[in-house]
C-alpha positions as CSV (number, residue, x, y, z in Angstrom):
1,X,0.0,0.0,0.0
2,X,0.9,3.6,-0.6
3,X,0.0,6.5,1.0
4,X,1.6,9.7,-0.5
5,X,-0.5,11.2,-3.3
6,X,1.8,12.4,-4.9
7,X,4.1,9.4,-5.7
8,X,0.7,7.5,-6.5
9,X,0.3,10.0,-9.1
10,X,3.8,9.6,-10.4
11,X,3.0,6.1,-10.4
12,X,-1.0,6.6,-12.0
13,X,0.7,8.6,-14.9
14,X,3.5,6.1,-15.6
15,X,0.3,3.3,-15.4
16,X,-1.8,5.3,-18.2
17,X,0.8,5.6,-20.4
18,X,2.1,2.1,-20.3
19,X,-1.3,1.0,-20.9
20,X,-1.9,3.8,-23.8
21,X,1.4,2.6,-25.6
22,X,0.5,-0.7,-25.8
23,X,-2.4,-0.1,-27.4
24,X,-5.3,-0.5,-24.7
25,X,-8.0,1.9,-25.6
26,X,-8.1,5.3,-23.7
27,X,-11.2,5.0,-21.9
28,X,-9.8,1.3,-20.7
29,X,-6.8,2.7,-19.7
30,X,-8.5,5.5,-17.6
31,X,-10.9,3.1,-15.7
32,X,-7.7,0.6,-15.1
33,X,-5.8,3.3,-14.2
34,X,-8.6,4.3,-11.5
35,X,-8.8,0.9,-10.0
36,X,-5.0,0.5,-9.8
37,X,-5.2,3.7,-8.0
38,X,-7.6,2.5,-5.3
39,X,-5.7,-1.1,-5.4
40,X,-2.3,0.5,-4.5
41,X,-3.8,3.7,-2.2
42,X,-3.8,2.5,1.2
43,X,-7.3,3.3,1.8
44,X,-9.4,3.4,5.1
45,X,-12.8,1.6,4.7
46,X,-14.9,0.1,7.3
47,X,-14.7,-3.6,7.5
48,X,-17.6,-4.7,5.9
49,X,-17.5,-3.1,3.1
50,X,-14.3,-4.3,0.3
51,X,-11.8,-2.4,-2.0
52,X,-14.0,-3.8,-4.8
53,X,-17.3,-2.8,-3.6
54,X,-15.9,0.9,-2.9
55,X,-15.0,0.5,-6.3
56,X,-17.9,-1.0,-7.8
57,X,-19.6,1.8,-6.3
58,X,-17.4,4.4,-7.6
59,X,-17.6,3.6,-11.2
60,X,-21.2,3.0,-11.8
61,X,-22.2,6.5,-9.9
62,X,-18.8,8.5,-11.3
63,X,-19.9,7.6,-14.7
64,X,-23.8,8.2,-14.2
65,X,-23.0,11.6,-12.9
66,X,-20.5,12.4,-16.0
67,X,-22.9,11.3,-18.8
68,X,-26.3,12.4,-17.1
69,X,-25.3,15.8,-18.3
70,X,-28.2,18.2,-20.9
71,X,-25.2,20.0,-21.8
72,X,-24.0,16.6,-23.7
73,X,-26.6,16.2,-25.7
74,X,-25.4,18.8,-28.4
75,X,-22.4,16.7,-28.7
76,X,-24.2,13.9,-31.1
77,X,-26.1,16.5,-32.8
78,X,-23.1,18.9,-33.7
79,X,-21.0,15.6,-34.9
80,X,-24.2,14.7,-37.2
81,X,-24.1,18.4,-38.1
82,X,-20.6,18.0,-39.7
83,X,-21.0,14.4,-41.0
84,X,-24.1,15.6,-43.1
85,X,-21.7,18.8,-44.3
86,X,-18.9,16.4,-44.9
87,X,-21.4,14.8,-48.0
88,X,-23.2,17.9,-48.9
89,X,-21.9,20.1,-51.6
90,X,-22.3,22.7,-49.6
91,X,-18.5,23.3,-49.2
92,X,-18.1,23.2,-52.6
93,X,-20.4,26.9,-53.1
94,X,-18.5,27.9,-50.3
95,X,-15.1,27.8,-52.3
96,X,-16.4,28.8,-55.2
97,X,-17.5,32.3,-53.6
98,X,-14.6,32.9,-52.2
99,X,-12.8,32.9,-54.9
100,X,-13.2,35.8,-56.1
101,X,-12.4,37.8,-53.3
102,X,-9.0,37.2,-52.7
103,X,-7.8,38.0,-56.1
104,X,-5.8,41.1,-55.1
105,X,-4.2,39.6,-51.3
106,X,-0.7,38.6,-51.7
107,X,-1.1,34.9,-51.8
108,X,-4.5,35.1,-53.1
109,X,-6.1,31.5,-52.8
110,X,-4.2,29.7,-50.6
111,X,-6.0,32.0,-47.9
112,X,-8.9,30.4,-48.6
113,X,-7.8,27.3,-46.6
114,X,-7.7,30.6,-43.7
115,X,-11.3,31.5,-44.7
116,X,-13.1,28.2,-45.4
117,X,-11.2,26.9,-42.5
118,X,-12.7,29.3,-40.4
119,X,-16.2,29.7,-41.9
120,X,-17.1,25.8,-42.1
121,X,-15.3,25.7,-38.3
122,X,-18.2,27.6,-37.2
123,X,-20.8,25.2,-38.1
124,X,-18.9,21.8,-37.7
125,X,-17.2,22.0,-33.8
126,X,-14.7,19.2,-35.4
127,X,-11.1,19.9,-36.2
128,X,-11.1,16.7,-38.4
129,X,-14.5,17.4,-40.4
130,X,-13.1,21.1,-40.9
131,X,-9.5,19.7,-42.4
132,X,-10.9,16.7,-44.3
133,X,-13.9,18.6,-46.0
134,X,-11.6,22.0,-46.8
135,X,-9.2,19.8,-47.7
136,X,-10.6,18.2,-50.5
137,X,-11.8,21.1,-51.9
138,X,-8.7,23.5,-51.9
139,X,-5.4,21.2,-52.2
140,X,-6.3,19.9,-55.6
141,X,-7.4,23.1,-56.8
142,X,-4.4,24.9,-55.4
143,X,-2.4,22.2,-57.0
144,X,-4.3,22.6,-60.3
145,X,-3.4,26.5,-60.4
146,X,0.3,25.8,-59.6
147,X,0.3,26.8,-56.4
148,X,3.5,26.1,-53.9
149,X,2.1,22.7,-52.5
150,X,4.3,23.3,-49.2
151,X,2.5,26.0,-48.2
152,X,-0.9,24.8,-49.3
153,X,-0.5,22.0,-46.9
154,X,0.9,23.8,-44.1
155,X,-2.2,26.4,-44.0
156,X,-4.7,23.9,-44.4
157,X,-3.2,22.2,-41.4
158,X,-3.1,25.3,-39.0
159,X,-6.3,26.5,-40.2
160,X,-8.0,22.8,-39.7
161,X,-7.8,23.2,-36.0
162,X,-9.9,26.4,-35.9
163,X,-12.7,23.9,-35.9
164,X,-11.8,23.1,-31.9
165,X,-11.2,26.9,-31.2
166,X,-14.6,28.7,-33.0
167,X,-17.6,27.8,-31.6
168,X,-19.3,25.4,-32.0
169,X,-16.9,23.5,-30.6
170,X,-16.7,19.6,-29.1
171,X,-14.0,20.3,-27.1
172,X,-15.4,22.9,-25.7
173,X,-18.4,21.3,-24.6
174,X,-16.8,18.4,-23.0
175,X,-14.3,21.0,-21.2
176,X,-17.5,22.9,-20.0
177,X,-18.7,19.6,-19.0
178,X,-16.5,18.7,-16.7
179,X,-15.0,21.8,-15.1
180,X,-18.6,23.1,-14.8
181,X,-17.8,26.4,-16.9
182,X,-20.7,27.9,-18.9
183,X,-21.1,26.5,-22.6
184,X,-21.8,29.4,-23.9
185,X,-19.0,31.6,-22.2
186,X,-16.6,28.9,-23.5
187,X,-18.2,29.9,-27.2
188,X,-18.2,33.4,-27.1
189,X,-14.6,33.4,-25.2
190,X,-13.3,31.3,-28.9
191,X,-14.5,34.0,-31.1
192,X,-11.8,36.7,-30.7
193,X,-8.5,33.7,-30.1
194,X,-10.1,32.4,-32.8
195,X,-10.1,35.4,-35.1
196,X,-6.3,36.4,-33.6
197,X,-5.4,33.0,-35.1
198,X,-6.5,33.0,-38.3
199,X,-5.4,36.5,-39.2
200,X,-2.5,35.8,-37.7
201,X,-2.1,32.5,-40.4
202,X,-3.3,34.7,-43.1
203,X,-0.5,37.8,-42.5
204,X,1.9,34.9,-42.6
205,X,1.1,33.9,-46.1
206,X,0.8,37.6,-47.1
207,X,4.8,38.0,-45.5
208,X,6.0,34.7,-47.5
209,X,3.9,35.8,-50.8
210,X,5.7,39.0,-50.6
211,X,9.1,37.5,-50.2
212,X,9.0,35.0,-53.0
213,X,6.9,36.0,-55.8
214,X,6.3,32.2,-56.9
215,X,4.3,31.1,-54.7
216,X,1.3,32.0,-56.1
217,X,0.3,32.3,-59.8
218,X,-1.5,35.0,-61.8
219,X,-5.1,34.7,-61.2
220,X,-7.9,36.1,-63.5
221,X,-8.9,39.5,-62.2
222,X,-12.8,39.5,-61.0
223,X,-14.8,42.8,-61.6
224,X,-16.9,44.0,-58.5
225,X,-20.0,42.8,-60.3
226,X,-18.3,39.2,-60.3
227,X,-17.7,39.5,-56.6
228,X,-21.2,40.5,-55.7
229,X,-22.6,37.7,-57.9
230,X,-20.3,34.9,-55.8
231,X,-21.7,36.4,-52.8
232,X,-25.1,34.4,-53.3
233,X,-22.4,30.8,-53.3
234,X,-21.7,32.0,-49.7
235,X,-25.8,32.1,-48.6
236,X,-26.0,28.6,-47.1
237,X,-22.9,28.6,-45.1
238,X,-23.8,32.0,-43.9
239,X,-27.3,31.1,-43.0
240,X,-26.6,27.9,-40.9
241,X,-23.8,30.0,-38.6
242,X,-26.2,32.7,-38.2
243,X,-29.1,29.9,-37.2
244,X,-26.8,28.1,-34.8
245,X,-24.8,31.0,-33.1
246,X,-27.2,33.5,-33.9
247,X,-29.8,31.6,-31.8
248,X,-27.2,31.3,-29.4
249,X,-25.7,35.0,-28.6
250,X,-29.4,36.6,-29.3
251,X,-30.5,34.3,-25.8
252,X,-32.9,32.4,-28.0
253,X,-31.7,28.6,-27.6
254,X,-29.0,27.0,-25.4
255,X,-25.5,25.6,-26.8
256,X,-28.1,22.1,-27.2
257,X,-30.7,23.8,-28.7
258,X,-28.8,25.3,-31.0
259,X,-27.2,22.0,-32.3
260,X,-30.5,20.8,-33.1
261,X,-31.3,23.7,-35.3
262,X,-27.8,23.6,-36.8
263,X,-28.8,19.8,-37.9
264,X,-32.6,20.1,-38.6
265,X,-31.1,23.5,-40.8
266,X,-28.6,21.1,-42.6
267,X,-31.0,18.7,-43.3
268,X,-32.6,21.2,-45.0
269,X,-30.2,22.5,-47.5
270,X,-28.8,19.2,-48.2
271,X,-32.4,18.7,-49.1
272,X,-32.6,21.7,-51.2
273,X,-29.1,21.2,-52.9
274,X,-30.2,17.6,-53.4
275,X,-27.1,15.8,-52.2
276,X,-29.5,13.9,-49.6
277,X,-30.6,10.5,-50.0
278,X,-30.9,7.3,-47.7
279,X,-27.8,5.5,-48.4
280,X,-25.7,9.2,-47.5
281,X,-28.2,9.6,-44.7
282,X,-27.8,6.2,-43.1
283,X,-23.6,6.6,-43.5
284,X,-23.9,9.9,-41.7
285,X,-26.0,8.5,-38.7
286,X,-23.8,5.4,-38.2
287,X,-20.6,7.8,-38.0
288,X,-22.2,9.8,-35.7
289,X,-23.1,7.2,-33.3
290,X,-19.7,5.6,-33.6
291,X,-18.2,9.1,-33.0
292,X,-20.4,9.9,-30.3
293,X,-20.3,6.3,-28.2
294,X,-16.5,6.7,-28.5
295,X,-16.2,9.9,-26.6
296,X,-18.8,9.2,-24.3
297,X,-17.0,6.4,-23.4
298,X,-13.5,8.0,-22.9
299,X,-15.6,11.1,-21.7
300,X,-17.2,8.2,-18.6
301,X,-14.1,6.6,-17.8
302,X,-11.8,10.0,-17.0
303,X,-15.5,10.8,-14.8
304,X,-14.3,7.8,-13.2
305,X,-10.6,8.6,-12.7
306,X,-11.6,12.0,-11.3
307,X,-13.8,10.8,-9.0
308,X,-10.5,8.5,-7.7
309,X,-8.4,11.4,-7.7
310,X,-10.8,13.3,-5.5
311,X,-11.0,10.6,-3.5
312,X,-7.6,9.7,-3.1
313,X,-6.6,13.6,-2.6
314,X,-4.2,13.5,-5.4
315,X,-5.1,16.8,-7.3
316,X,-5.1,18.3,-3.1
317,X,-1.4,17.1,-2.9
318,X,-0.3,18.1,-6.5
319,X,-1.4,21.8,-6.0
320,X,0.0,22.0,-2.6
321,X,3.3,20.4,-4.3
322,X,3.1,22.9,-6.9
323,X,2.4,25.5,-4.9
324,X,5.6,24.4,-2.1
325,X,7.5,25.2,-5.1
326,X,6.4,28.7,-5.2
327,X,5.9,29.2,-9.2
328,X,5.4,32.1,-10.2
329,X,1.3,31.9,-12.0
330,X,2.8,32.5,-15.8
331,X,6.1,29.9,-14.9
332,X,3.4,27.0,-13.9
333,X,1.5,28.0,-17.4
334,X,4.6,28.0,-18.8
335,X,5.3,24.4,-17.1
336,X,1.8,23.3,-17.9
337,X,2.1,24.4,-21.8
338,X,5.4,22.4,-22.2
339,X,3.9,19.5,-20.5
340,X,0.6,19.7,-23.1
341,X,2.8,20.2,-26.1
342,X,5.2,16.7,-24.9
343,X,1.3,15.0,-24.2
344,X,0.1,16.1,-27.9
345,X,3.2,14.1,-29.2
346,X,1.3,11.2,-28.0
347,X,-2.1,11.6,-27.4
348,X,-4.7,12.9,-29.2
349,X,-7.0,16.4,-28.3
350,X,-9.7,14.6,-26.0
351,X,-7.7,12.5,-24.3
352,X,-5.3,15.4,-23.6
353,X,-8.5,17.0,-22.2
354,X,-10.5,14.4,-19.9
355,X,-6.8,12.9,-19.0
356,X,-5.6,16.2,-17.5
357,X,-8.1,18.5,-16.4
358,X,-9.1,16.5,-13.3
359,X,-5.6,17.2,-12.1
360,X,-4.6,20.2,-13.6
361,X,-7.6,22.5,-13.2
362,X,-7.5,22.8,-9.3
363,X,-3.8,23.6,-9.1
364,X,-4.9,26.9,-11.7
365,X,-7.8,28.0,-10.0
366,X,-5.5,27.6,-7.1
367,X,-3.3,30.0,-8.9
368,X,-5.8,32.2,-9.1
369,X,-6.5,32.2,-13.2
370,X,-10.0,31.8,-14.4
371,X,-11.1,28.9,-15.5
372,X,-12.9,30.3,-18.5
373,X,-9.8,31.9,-19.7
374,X,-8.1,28.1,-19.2
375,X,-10.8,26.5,-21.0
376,X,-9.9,28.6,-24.0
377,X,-5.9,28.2,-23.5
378,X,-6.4,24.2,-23.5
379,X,-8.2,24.3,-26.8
380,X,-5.1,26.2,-27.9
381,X,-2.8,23.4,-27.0
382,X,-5.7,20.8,-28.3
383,X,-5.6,22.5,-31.3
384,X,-1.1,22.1,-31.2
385,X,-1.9,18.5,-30.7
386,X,-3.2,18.5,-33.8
387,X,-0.6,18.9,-35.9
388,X,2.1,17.4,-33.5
389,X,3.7,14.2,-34.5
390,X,3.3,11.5,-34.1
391,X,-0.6,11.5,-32.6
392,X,-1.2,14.9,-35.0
393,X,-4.7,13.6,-36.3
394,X,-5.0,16.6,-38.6
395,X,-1.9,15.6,-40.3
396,X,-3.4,11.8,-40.7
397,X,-6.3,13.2,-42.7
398,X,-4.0,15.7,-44.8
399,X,-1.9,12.6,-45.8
400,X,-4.8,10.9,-46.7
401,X,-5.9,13.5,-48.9
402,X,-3.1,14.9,-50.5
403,X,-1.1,11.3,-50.6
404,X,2.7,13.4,-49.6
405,X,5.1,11.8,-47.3
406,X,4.3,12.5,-43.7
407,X,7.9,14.6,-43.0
408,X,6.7,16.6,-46.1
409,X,3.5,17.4,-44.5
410,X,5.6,18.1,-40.6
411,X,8.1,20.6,-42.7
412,X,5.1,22.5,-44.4
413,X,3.2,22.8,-41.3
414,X,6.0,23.5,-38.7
415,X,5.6,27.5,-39.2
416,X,1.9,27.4,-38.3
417,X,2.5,25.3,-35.6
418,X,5.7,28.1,-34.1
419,X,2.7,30.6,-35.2
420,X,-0.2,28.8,-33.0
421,X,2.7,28.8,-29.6
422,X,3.2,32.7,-29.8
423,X,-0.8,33.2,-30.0
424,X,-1.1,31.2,-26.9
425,X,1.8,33.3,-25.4
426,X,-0.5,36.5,-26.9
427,X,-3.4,35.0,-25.1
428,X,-2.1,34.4,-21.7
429,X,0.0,37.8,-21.7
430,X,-3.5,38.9,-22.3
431,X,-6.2,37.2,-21.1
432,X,-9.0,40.0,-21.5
433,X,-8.7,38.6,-25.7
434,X,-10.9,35.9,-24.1
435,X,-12.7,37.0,-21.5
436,X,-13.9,40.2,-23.0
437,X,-16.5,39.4,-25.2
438,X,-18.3,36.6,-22.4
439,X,-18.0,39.3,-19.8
440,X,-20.0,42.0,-21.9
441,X,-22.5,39.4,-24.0
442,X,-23.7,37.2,-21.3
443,X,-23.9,38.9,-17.5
């Protein structure tokens, strides 16, 4: 038996990663992980009740209380959302009408991966959907024009991630979920980060555009009349973020509520577009629930470990350990950010999320930073887990769509990633970029 909480947590961690490398499934890992943690604790229980009833106990009402959450509920219904967009040719208008517009900007199309990126990240709350459906679209195109393929790639890959940082986003919902932080806040906090991000992508490309001339072709020169016409390509997209967040910010529906209009809404113009039909419908649902059931799971199973964690007064000891050390607050973010950068090497952005934040939450609310602000800097470093190697899941679906060698695709997308690190510097040095809008919107 052991009875320091701290070396049991040295222990737990060296547990779930032995169990993660050899392939055990994440949510498996976490609820072994738990019960090694009340196997090894030495734990004080009155005699006629066993480790494994405590245990027994533990899991089925740790993972009751997780799930049996309303907030969760948009979950399935924003995945759908983005598995019905995924088929739709819906993305397709949405290239097509931006086309014109970027005919004078230094670089020209490749910021459309910035703007599609960003536009479809707003109505699909999924890093992957957002990569793999602007993906398709843009890299052959961009190839087909003769532009440079290294950046093509690279932006696609840093813009991909917006779809964890603007709202709607999963991540988002399962952080709100389990560090009981508003939903909404969490939403409106993304939109600015969000924003700082992609412009901050797009003045990049203008920088290398201007430096070498050859990475972007001549394009044909669109009249103002031209650009007003494309505008009417843009309509659907526009329409479904104004449904789902404009129902949202104007008080009218909840983060749930709004995720059922998104999908009812997509339904709708897949319907009018006529790219709908049983066999695309019936794929979609059966994705969705796959999707869904999988983070559930893993989402149940770190409910679980928390609850051991509480129980065991690890997270207690860790703060009080961290805070024996007498760190300064931006030297324990600084600790905290290296430590999610070396976890994205290995894990991917959910797992990072339920894995940690059980743990690492109560020793930055100890450090007196607000856990709204938090909630948007640990999208950030989801979002650097995307494109980390060798877990980067973003870069899996790029090399699945474009077919390059994976140490292509880490070269061409190594600036973005340096440019994602000094936003989340920006963002801590500054914290009011995300708390600002929440604090004036919703009182």
């Amino acid at each position: 038996m052991i009875s320091d909480p701290l070396i049991l947590s040295i222990i737990l961690i060296l547990i779930m990663f032995i169990l993660l490398l050899s392939g055990v499934w994440i949510a498996i890992s976490l609820i072994i992980t738990g019960i090694a943690g009340m196997l090894i604790f030495k734990v004080n229980l009155p005699p006629v009740i066993s480790i494994w009833d405590k245990i027994g106990s533990l899991l089925a009402s740790s993972m009751y209380d997780t799930l049996n959450s309303w907030s969760l509920a948009a979950l399935p219904m924003f995945i759908f959302m983005g598995e019905l967009l995924f088929r739709s040719n819906i993305s397709t208008k949405l290239f097509n009408g931006l086309i014109p517009w970027f005919d004078k900007i230094p670089g020209k199309l490749l910021h459309i991966n910035v703007a599609a990126s960003s536009l479809f990240a707003a109505v699909s709350g999924s890093s992957a959907a957002t990569t793999a459906t602007v993906g398709k679209i843009t890299l052959e195109e961009l190839k087909k024009r003769g532009y440079d393929k290294k950046l093509a790639i690279g932006s696609l890959a840093g813009s991909g991630t917006l779809g964890f940082l603007i709202p709607p986003s999963l991540i988002m919902i399962i952080y709100g979920v389990l560090a009981d932080v508003s939903i909404g806040k969490l939403f409106i906090g993304g939109i600015l980060p969000g924003i700082l991000l992609a412009s901050a992508y797009s003045i990049y490309i203008i920088i290398v555009a201007l430096i070498r001339k050859n990475i972007a072709p001549k394009e044909k020169n669109y009249t103002f009349k031209e650009k007003i016409i494309a505008i009417k390509e843009l309509i659907p997209i526009f329409l479904l973020v104004i449904l789902v967040l404009g129902s949202i910010y104007g008080g009218f529906a909840t983060p749930t509520e709004a995720a059922a209009l998104g999908v009812l809404g997509s339904i709708i113009l897949s319907i009018y577009f006529k790219t709908l039909n049983w066999s695309i419908f019936k794929e979609t649902m059966l994705n969705s629930i796959k999707t869904t059931v999988m983070i559930s799971f893993i989402i149940a199973a770190a409910g679980f470990l928390a609850q051991v964690v509480e129980f065991l007064g690890i997270a207690r000891a860790v703060s009080e350990w961290i805070a024996s050390m007498q760190l300064r607050p931006y030297m324990l973010i600084l600790v905290i950010g290296i430590m999610y950068i070396f976890l994205g090497m290995i894990l991917d952005g959910i797992s990072i999320v339920v894995m940690t934040l059980p743990i690492v939450l109560p020793i930055i609310i100890h450090a007196g930073f607000d856990p709204l602000w938090f909630g948007i800097f640990l999208v950030l470093m989801v979002e650097l887990s995307q494109i980390t190697p060798p877990v980067g899941f973003s870069l899996f679906v790029i090399q699945g769509i474009s077919g390059e060698k994976i140490d292509f695709i880490l070269k061409a997308t190594f600036p973005f990633f340096i440019i994602m690190i000094l936003i989340v510097i920006i963002i801590t040095l500054f914290p009011e970029i995300a708390l600002y809008l929440p604090r004036i919107m919703i009182k």
